[in-house]
N, C-alpha and C positions, 0 to 999 in steps of 0.2 A: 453888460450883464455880470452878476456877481459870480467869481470864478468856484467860491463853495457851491452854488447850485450848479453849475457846468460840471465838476468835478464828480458833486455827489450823482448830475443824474448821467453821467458816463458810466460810471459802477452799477447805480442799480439796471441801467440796462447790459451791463453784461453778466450782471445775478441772473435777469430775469432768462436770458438767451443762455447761458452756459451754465448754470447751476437748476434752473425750475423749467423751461422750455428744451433743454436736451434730453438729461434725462427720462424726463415723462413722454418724449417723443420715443426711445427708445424701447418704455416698457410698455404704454399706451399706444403708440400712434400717431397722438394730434401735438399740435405745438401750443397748442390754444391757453390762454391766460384768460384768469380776470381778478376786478377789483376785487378785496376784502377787505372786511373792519380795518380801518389803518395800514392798508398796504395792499399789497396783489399776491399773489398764489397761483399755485395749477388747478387745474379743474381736474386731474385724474388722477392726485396723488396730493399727500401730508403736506408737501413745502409750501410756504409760503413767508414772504415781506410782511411785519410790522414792525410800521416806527424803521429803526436803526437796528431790528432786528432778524434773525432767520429762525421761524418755529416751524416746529413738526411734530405731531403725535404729544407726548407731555414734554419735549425737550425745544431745548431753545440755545441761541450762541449769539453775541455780537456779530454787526457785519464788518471785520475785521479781519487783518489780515490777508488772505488770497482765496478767489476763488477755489482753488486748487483745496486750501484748508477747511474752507466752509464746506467741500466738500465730504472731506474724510468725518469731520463732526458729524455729518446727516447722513454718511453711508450710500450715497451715489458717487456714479461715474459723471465726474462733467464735463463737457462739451457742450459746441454746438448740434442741433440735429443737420446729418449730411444727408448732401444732394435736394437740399428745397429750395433756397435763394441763395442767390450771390451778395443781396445787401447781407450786411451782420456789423455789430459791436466789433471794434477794434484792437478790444480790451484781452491781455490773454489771462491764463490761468494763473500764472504765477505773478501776476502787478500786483501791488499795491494797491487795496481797494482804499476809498478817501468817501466814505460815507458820512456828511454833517447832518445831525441829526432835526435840527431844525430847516434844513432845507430839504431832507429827506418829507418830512411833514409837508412843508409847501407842493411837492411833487403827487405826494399819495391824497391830499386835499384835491387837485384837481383833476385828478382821476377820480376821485369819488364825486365830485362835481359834473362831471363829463359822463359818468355816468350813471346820474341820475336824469342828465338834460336827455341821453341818450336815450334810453328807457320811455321816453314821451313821444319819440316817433313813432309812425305807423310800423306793422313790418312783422312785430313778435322776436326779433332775432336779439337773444342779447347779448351786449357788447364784450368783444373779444380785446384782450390785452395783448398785442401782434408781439413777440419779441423782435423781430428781426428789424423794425422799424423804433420797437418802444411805444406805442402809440393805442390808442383805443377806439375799435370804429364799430360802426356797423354798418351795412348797406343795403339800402333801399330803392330799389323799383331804379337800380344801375345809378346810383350816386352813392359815393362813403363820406360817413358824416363822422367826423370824430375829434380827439385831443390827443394833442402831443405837451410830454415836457418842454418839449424845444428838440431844436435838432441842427445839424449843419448850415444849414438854411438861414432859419433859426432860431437865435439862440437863447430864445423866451418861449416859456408856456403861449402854445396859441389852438385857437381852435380853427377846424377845417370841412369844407362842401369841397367834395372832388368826384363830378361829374365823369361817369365815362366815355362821353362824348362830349368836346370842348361845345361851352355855351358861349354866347356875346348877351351883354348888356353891364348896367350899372354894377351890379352888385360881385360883379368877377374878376378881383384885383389882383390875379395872382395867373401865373401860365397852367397851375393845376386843376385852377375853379379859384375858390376866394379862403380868405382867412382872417382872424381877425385874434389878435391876443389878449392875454386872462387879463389884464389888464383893465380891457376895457371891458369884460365881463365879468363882473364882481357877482353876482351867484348863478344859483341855477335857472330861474327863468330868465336870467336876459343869454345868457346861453343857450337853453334850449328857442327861444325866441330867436337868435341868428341861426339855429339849425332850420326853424319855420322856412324863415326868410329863403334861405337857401334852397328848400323844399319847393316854394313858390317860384323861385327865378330857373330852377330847373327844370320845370313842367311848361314854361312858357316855350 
């Protein structure tokens, strides 16, 4: 996997968790993210990702330098929100963020793919940009259906059926339910079509 995508999507998950999901967990409440035009944002506050960038209100900054800095630019306190999970970003406030703007694009394209596929399930709920995981799901009738940049795991763009109750059959290649990566799904309907599929083999 190319280390400018690992790198840059290491950063924007620790934007997303300690610069746009603390904060608004603070003044808000929820931790909840989602997609936008060219990148993701809060749902209950100014910040948000586009491109290689951080906007808010009429102002904007490269994403550059330290979370810590991004922060004093936009006038919050960052962190993560405490006492909700134990996963989280690794990333702390004063690293070096390494945001490549072309694979920042590759990342927020498959989020906006992901959640468009997503948006065609049954259910009504729309889909959440988790920080703590980095990841966009939604869940239906006790399955989450979602996209990840990649992760520990890994370390490609893939999408995901995660059953909360372990299935058996074909289509369950994985100990969490099944996956399959962006790879092999070049747009949104063959994506939302393995979310179908998954739909299907979890009802059985």
């Amino acid at each position: 996997m190319d280390p400018a995508l690992t790198t840059t999507r290491r950063s924007l998950h620790g934007i997303a968790e300690l610069l746009l999901a603390g904060p608004q967990y603070r003044s808000s409440g929820t931790i909840r993210l989602q997609v936008t035009p060219g990148g993701f944002g809060q749902v209950a506050g100014p910040l948000r990702v586009q491109g290689a960038t951080l906007v808010w209100e009429d102002d904007q900054v490269p994403l550059g330098g330290t979370i810590r800095d991004l922060a004093v630019w936009a006038g919050v306190e960052a962190g993560a929100p405490v006492g909700l999970y134990s996963d989280s970003t690794d990333i702390d406030l004063d690293e070096a963020l390494g945001v490549d703007p072309a694979e920042a694009d590759v990342i927020h394209g498959w989020f906006a793919l992901g959640d468009a596929a997503l948006r065609t399930l049954d259910g009504g709920t729309p889909p959440v940009l988790w920080p703590e995981h980095f990841d966009l799901a939604v869940a239906v009738d006790r399955v989450n259906y979602g996209v990840s940049p990649g992760d520990a795991s890994l370390p490609e763009p893939y999408a995901y059926v995660g059953p909360w109750e372990q299935r058996e059959g074909e289509f369950w290649n994985a100990p969490f339910g099944a996956f399959c990566t962006a790879a092999e799904l070049p747009h949104a309907d063959a994506l939302a079509d393995f979310f179908r599929a998954g739909q299907a083999a979890a009802s059985r």
